[in-house]
C-alpha positions as a Markdown table, in Angstrom:
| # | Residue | x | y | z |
|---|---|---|---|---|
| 1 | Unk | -37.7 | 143.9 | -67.8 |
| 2 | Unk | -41.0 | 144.0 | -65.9 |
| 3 | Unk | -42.2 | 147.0 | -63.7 |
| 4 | Unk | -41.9 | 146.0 | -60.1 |
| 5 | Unk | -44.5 | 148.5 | -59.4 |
| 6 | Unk | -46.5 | 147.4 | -61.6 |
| 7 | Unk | -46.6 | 144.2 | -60.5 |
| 8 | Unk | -47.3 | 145.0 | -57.2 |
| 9 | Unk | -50.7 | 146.5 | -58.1 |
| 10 | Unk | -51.5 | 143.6 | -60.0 |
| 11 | Unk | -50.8 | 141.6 | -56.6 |
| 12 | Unk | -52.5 | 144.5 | -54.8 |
| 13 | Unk | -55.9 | 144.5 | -57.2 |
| 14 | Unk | -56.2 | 140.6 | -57.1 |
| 15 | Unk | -56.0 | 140.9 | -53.6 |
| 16 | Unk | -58.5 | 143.1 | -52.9 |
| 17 | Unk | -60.6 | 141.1 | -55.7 |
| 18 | Unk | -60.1 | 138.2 | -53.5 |
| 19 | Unk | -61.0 | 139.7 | -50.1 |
| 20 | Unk | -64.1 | 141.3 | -51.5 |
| 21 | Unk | -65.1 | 138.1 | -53.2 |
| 22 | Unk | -64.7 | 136.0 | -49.6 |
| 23 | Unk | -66.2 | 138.6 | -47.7 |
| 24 | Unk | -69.1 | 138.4 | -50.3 |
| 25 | Unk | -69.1 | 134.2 | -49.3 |
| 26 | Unk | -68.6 | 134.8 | -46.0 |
| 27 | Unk | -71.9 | 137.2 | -46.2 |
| 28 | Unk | -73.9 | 134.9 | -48.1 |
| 29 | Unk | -73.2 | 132.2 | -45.7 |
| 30 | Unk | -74.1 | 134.2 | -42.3 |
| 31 | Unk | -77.3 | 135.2 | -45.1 |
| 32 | Unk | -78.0 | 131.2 | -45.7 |
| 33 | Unk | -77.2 | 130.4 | -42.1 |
| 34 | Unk | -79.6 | 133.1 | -41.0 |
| 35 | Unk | -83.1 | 132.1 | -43.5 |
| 36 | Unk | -81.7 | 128.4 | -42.3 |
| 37 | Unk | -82.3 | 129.5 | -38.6 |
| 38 | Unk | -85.4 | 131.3 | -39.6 |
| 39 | Unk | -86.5 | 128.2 | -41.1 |
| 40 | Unk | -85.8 | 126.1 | -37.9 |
| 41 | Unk | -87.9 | 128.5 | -35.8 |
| 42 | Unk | -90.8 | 128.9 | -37.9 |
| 43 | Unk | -91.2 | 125.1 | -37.6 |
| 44 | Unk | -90.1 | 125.1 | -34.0 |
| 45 | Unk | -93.5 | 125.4 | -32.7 |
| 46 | Unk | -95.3 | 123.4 | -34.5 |
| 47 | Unk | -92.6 | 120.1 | -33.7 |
| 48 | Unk | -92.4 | 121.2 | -30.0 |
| 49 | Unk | -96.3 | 120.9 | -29.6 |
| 50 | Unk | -96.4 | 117.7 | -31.9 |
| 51 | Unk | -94.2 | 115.6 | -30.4 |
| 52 | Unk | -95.4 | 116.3 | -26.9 |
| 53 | Unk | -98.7 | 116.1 | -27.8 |
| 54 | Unk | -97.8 | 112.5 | -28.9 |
| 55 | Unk | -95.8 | 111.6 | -25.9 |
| 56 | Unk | -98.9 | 112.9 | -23.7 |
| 57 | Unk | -101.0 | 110.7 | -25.5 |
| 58 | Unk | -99.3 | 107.6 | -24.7 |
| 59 | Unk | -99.4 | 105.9 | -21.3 |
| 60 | Unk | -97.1 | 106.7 | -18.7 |
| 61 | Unk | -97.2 | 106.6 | -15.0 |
| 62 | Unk | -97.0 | 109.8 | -13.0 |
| 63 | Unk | -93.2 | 109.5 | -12.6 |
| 64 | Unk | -92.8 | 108.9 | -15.9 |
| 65 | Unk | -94.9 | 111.7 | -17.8 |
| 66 | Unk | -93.7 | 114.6 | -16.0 |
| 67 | Unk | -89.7 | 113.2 | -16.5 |
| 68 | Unk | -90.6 | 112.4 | -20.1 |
| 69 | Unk | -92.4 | 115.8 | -21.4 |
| 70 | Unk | -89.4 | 117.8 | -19.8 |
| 71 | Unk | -87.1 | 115.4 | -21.2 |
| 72 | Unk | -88.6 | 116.1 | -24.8 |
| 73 | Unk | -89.4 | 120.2 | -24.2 |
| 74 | Unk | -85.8 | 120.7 | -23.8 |
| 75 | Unk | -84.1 | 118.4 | -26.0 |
| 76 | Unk | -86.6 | 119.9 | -28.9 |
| 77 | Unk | -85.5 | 123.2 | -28.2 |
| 78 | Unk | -81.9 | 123.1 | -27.8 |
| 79 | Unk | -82.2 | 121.2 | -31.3 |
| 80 | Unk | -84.8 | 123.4 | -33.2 |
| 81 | Unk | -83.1 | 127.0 | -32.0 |
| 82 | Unk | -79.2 | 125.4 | -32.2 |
| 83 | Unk | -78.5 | 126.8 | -28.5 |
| 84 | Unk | -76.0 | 125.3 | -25.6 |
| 85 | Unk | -78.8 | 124.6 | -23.1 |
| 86 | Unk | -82.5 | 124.7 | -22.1 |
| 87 | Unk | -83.9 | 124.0 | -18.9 |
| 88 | Unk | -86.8 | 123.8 | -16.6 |
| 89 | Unk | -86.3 | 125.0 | -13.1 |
| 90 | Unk | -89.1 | 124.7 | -10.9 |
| 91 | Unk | -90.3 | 126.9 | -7.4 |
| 92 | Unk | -89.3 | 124.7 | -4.5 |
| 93 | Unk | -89.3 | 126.3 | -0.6 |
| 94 | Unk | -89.6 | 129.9 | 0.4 |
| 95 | Unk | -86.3 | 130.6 | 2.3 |
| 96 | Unk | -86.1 | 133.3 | 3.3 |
| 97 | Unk | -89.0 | 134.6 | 3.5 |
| 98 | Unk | -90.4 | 136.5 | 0.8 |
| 99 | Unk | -87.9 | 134.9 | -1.8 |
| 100 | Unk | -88.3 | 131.5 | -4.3 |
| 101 | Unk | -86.0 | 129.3 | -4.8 |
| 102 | Unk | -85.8 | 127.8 | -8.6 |
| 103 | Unk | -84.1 | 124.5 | -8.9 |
| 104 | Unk | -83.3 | 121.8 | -12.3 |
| 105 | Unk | -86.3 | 120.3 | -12.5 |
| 106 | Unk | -85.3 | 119.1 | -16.6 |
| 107 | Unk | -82.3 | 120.3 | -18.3 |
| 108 | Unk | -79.9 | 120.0 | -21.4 |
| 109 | Unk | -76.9 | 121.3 | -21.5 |
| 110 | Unk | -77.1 | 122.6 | -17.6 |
| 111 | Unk | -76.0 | 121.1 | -14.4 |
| 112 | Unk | -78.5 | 119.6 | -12.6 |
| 113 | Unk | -77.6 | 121.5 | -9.5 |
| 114 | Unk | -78.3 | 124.4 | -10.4 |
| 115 | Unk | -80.4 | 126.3 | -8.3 |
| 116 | Unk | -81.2 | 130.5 | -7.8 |
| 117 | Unk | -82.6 | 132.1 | -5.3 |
| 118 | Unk | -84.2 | 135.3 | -6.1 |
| 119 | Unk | -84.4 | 138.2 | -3.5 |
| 120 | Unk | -88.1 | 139.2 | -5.6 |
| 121 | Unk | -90.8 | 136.6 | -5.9 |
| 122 | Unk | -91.4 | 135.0 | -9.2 |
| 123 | Unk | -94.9 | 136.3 | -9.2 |
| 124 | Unk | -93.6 | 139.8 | -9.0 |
| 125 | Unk | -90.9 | 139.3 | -11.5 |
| 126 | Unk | -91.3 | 139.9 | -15.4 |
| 127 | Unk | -92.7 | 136.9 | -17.4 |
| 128 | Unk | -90.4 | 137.2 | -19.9 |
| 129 | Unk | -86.5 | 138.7 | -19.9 |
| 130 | Unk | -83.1 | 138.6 | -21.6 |
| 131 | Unk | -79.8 | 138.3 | -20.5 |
| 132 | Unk | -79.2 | 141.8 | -18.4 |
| 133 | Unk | -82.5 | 142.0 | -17.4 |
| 134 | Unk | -82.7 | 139.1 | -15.2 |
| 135 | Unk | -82.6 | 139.6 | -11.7 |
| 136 | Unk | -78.7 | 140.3 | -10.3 |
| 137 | Unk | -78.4 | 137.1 | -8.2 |
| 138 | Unk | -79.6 | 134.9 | -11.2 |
| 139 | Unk | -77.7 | 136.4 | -13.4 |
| 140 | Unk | -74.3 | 135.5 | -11.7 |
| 141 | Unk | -75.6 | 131.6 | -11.4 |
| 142 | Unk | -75.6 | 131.8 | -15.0 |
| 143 | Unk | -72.8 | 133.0 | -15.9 |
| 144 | Unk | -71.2 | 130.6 | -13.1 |
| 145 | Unk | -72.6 | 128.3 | -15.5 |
| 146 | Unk | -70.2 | 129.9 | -18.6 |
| 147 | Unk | -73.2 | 131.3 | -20.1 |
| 148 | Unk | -73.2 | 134.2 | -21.6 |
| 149 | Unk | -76.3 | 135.1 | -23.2 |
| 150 | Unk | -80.1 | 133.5 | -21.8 |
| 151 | Unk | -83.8 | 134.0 | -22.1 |
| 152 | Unk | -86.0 | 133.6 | -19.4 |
| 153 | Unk | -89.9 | 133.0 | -19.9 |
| 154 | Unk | -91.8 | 132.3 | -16.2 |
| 155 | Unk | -95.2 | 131.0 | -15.3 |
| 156 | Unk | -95.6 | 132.2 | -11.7 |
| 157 | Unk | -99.0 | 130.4 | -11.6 |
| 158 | Unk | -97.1 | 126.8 | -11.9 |
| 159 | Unk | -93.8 | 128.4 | -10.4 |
| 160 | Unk | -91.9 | 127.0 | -13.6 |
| 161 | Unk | -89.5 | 129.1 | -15.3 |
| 162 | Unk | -88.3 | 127.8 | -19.1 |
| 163 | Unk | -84.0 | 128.7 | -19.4 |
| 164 | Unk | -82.6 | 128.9 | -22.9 |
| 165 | Unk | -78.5 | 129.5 | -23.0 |
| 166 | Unk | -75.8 | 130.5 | -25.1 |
| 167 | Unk | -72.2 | 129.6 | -24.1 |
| 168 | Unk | -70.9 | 131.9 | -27.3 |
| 169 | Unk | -70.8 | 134.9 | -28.3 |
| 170 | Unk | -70.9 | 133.9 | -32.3 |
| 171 | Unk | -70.4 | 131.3 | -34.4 |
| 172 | Unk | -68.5 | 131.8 | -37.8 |
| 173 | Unk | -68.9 | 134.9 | -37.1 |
| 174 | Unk | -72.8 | 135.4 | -36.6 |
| 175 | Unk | -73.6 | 137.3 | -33.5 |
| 176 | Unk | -75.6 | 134.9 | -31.2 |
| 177 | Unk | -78.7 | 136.7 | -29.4 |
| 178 | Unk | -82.2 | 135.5 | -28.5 |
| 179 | Unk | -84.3 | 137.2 | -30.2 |
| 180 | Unk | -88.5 | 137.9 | -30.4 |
| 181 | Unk | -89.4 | 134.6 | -32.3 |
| 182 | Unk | -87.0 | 132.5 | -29.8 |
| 183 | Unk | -89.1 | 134.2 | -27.0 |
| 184 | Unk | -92.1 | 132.9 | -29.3 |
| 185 | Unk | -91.0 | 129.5 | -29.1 |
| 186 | Unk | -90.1 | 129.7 | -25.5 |
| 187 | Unk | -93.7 | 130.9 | -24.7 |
| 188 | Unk | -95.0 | 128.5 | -26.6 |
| 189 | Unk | -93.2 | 125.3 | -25.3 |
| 190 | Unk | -93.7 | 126.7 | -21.7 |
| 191 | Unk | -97.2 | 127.3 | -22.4 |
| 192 | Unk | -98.0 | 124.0 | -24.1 |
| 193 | Unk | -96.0 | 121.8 | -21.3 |
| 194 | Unk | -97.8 | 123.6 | -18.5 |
| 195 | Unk | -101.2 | 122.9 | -20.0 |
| 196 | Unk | -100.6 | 119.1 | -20.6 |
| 197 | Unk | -99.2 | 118.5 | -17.1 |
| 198 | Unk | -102.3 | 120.2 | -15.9 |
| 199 | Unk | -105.1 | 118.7 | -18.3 |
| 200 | Unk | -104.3 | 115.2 | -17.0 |
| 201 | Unk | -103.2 | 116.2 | -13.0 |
| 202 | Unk | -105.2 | 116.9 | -10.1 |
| 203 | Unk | -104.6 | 120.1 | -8.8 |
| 204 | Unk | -104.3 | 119.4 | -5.0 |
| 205 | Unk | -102.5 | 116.3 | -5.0 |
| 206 | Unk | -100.4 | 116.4 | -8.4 |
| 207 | Unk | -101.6 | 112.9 | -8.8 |
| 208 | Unk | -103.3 | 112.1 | -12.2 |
| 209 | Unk | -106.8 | 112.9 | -12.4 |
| 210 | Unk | -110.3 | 111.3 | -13.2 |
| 211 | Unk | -109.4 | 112.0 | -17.1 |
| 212 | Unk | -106.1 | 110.4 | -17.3 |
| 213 | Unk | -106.9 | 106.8 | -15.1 |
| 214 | Unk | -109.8 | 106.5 | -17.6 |
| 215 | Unk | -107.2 | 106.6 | -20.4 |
| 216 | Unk | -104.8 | 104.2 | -19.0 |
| 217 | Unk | -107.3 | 102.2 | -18.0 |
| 218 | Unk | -108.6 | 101.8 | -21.8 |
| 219 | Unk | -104.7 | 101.6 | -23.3 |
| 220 | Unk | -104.3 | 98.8 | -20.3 |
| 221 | Unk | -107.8 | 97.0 | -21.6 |
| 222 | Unk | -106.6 | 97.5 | -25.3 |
| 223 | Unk | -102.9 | 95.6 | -24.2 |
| 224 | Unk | -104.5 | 93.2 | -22.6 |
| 225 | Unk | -107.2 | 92.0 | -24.6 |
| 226 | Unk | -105.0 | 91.8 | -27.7 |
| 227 | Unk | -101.7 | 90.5 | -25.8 |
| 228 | Unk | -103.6 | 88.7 | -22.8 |
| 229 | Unk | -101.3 | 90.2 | -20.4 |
| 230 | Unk | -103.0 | 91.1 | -17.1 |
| 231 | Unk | -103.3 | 94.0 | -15.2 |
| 232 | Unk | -105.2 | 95.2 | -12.0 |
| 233 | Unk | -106.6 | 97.7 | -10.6 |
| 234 | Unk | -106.8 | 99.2 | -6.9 |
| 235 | Unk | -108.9 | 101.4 | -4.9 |
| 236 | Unk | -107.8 | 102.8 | -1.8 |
| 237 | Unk | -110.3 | 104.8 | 0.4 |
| 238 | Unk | -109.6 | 106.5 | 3.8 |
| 239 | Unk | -111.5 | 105.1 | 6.7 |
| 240 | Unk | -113.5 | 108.0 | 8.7 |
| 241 | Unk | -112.0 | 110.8 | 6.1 |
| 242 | Unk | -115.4 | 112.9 | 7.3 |
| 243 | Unk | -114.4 | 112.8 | 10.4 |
| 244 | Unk | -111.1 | 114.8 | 9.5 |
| 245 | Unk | -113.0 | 117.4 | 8.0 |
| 246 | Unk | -116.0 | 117.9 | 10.6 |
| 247 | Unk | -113.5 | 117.7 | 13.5 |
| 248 | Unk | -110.1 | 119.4 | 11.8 |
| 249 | Unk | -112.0 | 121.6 | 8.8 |
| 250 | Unk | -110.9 | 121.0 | 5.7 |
| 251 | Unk | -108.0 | 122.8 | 5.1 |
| 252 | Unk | -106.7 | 119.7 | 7.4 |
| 253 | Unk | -108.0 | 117.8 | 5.0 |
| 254 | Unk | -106.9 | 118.7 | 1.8 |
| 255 | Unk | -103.1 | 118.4 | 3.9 |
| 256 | Unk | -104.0 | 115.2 | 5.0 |
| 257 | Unk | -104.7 | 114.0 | 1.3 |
| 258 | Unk | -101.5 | 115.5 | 0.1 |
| 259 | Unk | -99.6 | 113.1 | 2.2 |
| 260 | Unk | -102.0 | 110.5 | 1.4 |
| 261 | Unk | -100.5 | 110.6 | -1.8 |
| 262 | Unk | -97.1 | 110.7 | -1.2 |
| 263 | Unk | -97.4 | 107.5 | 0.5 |
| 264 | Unk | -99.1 | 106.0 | -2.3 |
| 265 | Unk | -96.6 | 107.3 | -4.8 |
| 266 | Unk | -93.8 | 106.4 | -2.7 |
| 267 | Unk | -94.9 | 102.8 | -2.4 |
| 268 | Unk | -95.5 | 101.9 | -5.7 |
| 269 | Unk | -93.6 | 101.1 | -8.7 |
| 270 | Unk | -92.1 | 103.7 | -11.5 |
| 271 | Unk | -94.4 | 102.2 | -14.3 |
| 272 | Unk | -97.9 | 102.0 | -12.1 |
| 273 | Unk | -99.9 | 104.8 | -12.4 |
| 274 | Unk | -101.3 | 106.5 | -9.6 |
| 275 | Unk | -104.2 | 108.8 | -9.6 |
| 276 | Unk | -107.0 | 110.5 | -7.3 |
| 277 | Unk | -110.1 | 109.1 | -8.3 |
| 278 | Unk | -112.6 | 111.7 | -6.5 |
| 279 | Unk | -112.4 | 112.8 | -3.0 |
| 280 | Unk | -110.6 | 110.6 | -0.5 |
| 281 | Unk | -110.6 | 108.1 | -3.2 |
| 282 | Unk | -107.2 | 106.9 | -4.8 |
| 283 | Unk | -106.7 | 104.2 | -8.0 |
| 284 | Unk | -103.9 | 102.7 | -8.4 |
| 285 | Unk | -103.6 | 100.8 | -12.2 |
| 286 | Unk | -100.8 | 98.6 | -11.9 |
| 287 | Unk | -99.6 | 97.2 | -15.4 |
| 288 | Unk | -98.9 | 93.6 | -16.3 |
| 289 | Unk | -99.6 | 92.4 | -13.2 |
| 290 | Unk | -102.2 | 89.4 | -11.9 |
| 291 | Unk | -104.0 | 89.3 | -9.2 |
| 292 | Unk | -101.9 | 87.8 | -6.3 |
| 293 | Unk | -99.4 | 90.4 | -7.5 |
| 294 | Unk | -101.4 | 93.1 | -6.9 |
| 295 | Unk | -103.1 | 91.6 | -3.7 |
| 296 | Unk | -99.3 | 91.9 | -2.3 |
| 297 | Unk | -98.9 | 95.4 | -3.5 |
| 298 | Unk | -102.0 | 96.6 | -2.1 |
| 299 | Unk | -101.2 | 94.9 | 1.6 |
| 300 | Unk | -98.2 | 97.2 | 1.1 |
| 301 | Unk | -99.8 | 100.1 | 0.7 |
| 302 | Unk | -102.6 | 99.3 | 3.5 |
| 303 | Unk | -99.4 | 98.9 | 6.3 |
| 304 | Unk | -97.5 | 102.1 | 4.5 |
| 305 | Unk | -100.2 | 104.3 | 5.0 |
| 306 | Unk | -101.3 | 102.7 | 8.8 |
| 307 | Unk | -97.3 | 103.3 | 9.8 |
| 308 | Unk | -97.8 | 107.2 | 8.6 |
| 309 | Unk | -98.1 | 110.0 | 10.7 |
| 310 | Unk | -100.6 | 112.4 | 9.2 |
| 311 | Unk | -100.7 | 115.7 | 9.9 |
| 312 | Unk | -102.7 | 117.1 | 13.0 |
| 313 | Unk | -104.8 | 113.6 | 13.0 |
| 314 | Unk | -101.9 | 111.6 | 13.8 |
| 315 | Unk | -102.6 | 107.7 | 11.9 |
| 316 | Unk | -105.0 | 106.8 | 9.6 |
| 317 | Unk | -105.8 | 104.1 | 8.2 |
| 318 | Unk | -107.7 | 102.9 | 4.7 |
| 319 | Unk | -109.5 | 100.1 | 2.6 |
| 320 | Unk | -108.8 | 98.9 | 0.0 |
| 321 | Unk | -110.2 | 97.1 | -3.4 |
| 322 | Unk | -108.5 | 94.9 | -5.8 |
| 323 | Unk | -109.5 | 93.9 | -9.2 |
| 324 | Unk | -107.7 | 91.9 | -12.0 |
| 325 | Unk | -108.6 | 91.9 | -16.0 |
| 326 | Unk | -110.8 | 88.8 | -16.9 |
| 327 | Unk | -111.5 | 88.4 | -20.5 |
| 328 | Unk | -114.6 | 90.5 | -21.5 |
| 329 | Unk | -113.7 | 93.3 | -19.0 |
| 330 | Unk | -114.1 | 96.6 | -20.0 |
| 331 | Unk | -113.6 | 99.8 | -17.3 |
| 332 | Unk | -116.9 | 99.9 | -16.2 |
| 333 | Unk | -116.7 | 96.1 | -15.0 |
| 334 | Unk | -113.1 | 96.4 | -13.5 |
| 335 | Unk | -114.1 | 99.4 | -11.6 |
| 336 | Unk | -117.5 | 97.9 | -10.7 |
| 337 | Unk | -116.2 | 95.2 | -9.0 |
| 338 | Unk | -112.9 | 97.4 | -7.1 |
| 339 | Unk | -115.4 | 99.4 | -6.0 |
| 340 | Unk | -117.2 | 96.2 | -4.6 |
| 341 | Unk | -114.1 | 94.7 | -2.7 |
| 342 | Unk | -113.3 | 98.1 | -1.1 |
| 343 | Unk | -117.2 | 98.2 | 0.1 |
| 344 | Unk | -116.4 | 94.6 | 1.2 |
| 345 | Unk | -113.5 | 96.0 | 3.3 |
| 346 | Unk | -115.5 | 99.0 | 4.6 |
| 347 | Unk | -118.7 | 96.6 | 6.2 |
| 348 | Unk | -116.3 | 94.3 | 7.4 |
| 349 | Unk | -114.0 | 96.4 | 9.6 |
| 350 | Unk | -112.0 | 98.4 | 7.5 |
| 351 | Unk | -108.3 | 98.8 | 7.1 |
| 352 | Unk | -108.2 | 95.4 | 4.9 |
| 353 | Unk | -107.9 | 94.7 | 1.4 |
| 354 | Unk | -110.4 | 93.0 | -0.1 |
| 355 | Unk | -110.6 | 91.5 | -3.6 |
């Protein structure tokens, strides 16, 4: 007859066999899972600032490059680091006095309501923090959010501030933290995004610059020359814009310009690009359209900015040249002869389009 008791140890030592063996799996997988993760990061960086380098090369309007970078920075990372969310908030008014408000600028994984504001001014706020050391009110936003760990890496300079989130506290039971390389990473996409929006925008306005219209303008001459689709450019000038300045000082001025370009942004279409050209002098470069096309759209823009209240000077108005791609055109050409028709406009009265 068997021993009971022996056969319970047998039970007992398999057992125990078996628990140490799956504890040993369970350790190699958090181990594989871990050098996998490791693996992700190390080639975080490296992805995050390729594919947005490649997106930044391609030709977008204003509207579109800004939605489409943030779009990419925080899909990349939530994929490269395995996280619940990532998110750009950016500085919006001062109220109250003394304190920023950060709001969803680009997100993944967050509400696009969010919004904090913080009793300290980003500039005198750490760059970089974790979880508990973020700032009280911020913190309960988050967690109204059902986050439960988050990094935070700022750039007061462009009031932007880049929001990685975890929801968990582990998964398969590996402890989720942020740790130095995320931070890495987080610089690094922050860093990189900042510098592309501000290589190709002018600093005043937030319109494109000089740089960027002289690319779209060669991707635009590239399309059309191989599809023979047209395009157009147009030039707007302000009438008496020295005026402003000797009479107002420029300070005025550089106000009066901002608004300019609202007006120009807010009358033109998502996929034209709108840039300042130097001075009081805007470009519009308005894709696949013809001439009359962009005769129309320009008359638009001539009345928007006429029925627009400017700051301190009250209404303004501006000229404005039009030209369309002719086979053999290159920028130089295009440009040349815009810059003709807006001279046209300025000798014969101003406040017209001329083409």
């Amino acid at each position: 007859m068997d021993d009971p008791h022996a056969s319970q140890q047998a039970i007992d030592f398999y057992r125990q066999q078996y628990d140490e063996l799956g504890a040993r799996l369970l350790q190699a997988r958090h181990e594989l899972r871990a050098a996998r993760r490791d693996a992700y990061r190390q080639r975080a960086i490296a992805r995050i600032i390729q594919r947005l380098s490649l997106l930044a090369g391609r030709e977008l309007s204003n509207r579109q490059a800004d939605e489409r970078l943030g779009e990419h920075l925080v899909a990349l990372l939530v994929e490269s680091l395995q996280i619940d969310c990532a998110a750009v908030l950016t500085q919006t008014n001062v109220d109250p006095p003394g304190a920023d408000t950060l709001v969803v600028a680009h997100a993944l994984g967050l509400d696009m309501t969010f919004q904090v504001t913080l009793s300290v001014p980003l500039s005198e706020q750490p760059l970089n923090m974790v979880t508990e050391q973020v700032p009280p009110e911020a913190r309960a936003a988050l967690r109204g959010q059902g986050l439960r760990h988050w990094l935070w890496t700022a750039s007061p300079r462009s009031g932007i501030v880049l929001l990685l989130g975890q929801r968990r506290e582990q998964v398969q039971g590996l402890p989720l933290c942020f740790e130095e390389d995320d931070l890495a990473i987080a610089e690094a996409g922050l860093c990189f995004f900042e510098a592309t929006r501000l290589s190709v925008t002018d600093h005043l306005t937030e319109l494109v610059n000089r740089t960027r219209l002289d690319q779209v303008m060669e991707e635009n001459l590239m399309r059309s020359r191989r599809y023979a689709t047209p395009f157009s450019v147009i030039m707007v000038d302000m009438d008496h814009f020295k005026l402003v300045n000797d009479q107002h000082g420029h300070q005025v001025g550089d106000e009066v310009l901002v608004c300019l370009a609202k007006v120009l942004m807010n009358n033109t279409r998502a996929v034209d690009v709108v840039g300042r050209w130097g001075g009081e002098e805007f470009m519009v470069v308005a894709p696949s359209t013809d001439l009359a096309q962009a005769v129309h759209l320009a008359e638009k823009l001539r009345m928007a900015i006429a029925n627009s209240e400017l700051p301190a000077v009250g209404f303004k108005t501006a000229s404005i040249g039009v030209a369309s791609y002719h086979a053999g055109d290159d920028r130089e050409s295009m440009i040349g002869r815009s810059d003709a028709a807006l001279y046209k406009a300025k000798r014969n009265g101003r406040n017209q389009v001329w083409y």
